[in-house]
N, C-alpha and C positions, 0 to 999 in steps of 0.2 A: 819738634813741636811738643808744646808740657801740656798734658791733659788738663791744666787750669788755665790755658789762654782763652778760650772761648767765656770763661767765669768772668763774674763784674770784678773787678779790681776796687777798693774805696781807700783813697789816701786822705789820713789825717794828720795834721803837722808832720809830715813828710816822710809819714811812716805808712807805707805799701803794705793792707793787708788784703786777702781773699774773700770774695763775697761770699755768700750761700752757695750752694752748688744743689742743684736736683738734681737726688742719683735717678738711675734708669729703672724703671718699672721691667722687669721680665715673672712671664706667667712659666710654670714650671712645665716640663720637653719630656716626655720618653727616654729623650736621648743623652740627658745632663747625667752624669758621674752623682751616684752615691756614697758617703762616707759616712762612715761614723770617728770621730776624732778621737785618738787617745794621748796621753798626758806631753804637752810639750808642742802640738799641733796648734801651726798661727795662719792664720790668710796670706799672709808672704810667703812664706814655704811651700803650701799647696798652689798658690799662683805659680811657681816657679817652678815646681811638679809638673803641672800640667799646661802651663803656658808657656814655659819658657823663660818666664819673664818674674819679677815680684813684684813690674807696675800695676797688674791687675789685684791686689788683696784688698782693692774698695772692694770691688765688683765681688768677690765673692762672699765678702764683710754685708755688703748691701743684698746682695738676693739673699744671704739666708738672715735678714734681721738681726744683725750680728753689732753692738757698739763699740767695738774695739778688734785689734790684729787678735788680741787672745783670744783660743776657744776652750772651754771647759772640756774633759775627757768624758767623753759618751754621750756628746753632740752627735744627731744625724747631722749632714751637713748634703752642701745639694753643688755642684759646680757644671756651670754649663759649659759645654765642649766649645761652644762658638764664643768669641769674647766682643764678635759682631754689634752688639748692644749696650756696649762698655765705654758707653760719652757720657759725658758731666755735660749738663744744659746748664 
């Protein structure tokens, strides 16, 4: 399952693109991982750090306010242990 099937789908002259997506609201945990980024640190590599995975670098792009995989060096940055909360509506 692709964490965009649940998303609107809008086909125009038979071209399939993605709707909007509302990322997930999470309030900040005790328990979430603090970082501060140094030069060369992206959402994908930290997802993959600590998730196992590099599907979650929305999620961690989206809880810290983040517009892109790149992060600037000497970002705090915030990544929650649970990835629980990590659906696209």
């Amino acid at each position: 399952m692709s964490r965009y099937d649940p998303i609107r789908k809008i086909t125009d002259k038979k071209v399939i693109r993605i709707g909007t997506a509302y990322l997930p609201t999470r309030e900040e945990k005790n328990s979430d991982i603090l970082l501060i980024a140094i030069h060369g640190d992206r959402c994908d590599l930290i997802s993959q750090q600590y998730y196992g995975t590099t599907e979650f670098w929305w999620f961690i792009a989206s809880v810290n306010n983040l517009k892109s995989n790149n992060i600037d060096a000497g970002t705090q940055l915030r990544v929650p242990v649970s990835t629980e909360l990590a659906k696209l509506k």
